[in-house]
C-alpha positions in Angstrom: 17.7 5.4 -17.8 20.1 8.0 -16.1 21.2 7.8 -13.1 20.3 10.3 -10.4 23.0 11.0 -7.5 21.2 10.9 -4.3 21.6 9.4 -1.1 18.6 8.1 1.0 18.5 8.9 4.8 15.8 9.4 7.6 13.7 12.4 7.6 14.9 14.7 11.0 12.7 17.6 12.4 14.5 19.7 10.3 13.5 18.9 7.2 9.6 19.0 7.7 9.4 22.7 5.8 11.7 20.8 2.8 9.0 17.8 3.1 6.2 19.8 2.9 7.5 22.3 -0.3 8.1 18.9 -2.0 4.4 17.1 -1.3 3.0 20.2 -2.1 5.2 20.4 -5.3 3.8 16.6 -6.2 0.2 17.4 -5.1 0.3 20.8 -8.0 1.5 18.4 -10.7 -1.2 16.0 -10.1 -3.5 18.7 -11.0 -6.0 17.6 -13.9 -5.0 14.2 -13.8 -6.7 13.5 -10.1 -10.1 14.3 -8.8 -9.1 18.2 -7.6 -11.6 17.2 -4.0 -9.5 14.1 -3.6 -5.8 16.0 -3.9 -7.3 19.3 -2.0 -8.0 16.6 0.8 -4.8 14.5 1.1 -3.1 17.7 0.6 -4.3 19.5 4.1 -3.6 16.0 5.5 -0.5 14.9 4.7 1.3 18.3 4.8 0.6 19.4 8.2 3.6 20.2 10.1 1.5 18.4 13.2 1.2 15.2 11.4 4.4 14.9 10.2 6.1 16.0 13.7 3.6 13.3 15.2 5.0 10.8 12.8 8.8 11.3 12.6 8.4 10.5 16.8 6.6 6.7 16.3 8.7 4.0 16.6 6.7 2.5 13.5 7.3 4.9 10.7 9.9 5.1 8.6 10.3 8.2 6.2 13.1 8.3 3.9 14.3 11.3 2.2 16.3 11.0 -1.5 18.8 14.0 -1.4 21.3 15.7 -3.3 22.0 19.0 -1.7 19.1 19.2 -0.6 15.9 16.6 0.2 14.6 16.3 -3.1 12.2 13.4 -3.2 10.4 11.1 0.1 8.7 7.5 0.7 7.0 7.1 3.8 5.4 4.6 5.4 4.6 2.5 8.8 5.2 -1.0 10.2 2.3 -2.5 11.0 1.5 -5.2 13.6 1.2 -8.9 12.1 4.2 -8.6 9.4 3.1 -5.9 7.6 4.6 -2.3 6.1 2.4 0.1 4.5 3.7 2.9 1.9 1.2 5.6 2.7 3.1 8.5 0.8 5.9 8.1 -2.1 6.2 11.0 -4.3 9.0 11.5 -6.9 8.5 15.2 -8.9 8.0 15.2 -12.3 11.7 15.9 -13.5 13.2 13.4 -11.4 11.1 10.7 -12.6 13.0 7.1 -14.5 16.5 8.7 -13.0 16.3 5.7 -10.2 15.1 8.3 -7.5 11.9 6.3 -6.6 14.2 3.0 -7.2 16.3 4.1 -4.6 13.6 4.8 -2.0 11.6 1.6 -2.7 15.0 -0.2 -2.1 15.6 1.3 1.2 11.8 0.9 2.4 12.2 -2.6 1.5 15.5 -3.3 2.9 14.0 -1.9 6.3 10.9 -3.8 6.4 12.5 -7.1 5.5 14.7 -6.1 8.7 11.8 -5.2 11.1 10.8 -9.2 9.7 7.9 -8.1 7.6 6.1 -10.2 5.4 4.1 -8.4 3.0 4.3 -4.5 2.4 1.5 -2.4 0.7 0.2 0.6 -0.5 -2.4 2.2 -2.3 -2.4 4.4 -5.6 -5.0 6.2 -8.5 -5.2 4.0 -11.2 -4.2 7.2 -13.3 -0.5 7.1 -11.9 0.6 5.0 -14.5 3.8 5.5 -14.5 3.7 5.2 -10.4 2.1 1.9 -11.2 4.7 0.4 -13.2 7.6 1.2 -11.1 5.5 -0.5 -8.3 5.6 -3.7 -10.8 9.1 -3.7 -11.8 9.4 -4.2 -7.8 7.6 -7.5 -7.6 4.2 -5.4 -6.6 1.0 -7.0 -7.4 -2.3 -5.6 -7.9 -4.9 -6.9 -5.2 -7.5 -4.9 -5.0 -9.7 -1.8 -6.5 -12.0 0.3 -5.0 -14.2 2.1 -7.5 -15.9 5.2 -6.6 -14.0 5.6 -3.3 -12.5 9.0 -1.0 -14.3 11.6 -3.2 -14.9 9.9 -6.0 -11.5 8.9 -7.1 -10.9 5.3 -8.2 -7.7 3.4 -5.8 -6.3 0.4 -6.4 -4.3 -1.8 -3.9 -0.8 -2.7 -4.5 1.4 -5.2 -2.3 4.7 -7.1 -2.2 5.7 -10.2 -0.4 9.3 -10.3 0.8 10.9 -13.5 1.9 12.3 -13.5 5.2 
């Protein structure tokens, strides 16, 4: 696998309009492999300039830009009360994908939550994101749950991690 150059760093105010282009990149190349009511709705969600203002000022989120000139891929995510981080967006584009981008992300996540004392960190994916799926494995990530039939029709499954602290 090549290696990528990036460097990971907090996302600012700033960068919401690069955020945005880049879920919105993700969301169009999950066309025809997702349920198109399932994407068209996490898409208005998740890309609001609102809702990610709103979260870059909690205390709890972390949201972690991969960069090389410019913010090129993101994880984000929340600590949770009781131990617990939840992933609840990580999106790599298609032709950065197995260059150790998402590596690089997880990695940082991780290293953050295992400082804010977590215990367990999860997430939740489609079962069609294969190659999502086994990056999530290669980083200790079991399966744990699957919801069949679930947020317009689309099938999730339930991914998490215990960290030692």
């Amino acid at each position: 696998m090549a290696e990528f150059h990036v460097s990971v760093r907090k996302v600012e105010a700033p960068d919401i309009p690069q955020v945005i282009d880049l879920m919105k990149n993700v969301y169009r190349e999950l066309r025809g492999i997702l349920k198109n009511e399932y994407l068209d709705a996490i898409t208005a969600e998740t890309t609001s300039p609102e809702n990610l203002r709103g979260a870059l000022e909690k205390a709890d989120q972390i949201i972690l830009a991969a960069e090389s000139e410019r913010i090129i891929d993101v994880i984000s995510g929340r600590i949770l009360p009781g131990g617990l981080a939840q992933i609840w967006w990580f999106g790599v584009q298609k032709d950065r994908r197995r260059k150790g981008v998402g590596s690089k992300l997880l990695e940082e996540f991780t290293s953050i939550a295992e400082k804010e004392g977590v215990h367990k960190i999860f997430l939740t994916t489609c079962p069609e994101l294969e190659e999502a799926i086994n990056l999530y494995r290669r980083f200790g990530f079991a399966e744990e749950g699957y919801l069949r039939d679930h947020q317009f029709h689309q099938d999730i499954k339930i991914y998490s991690r215990f960290l030692k602290i």
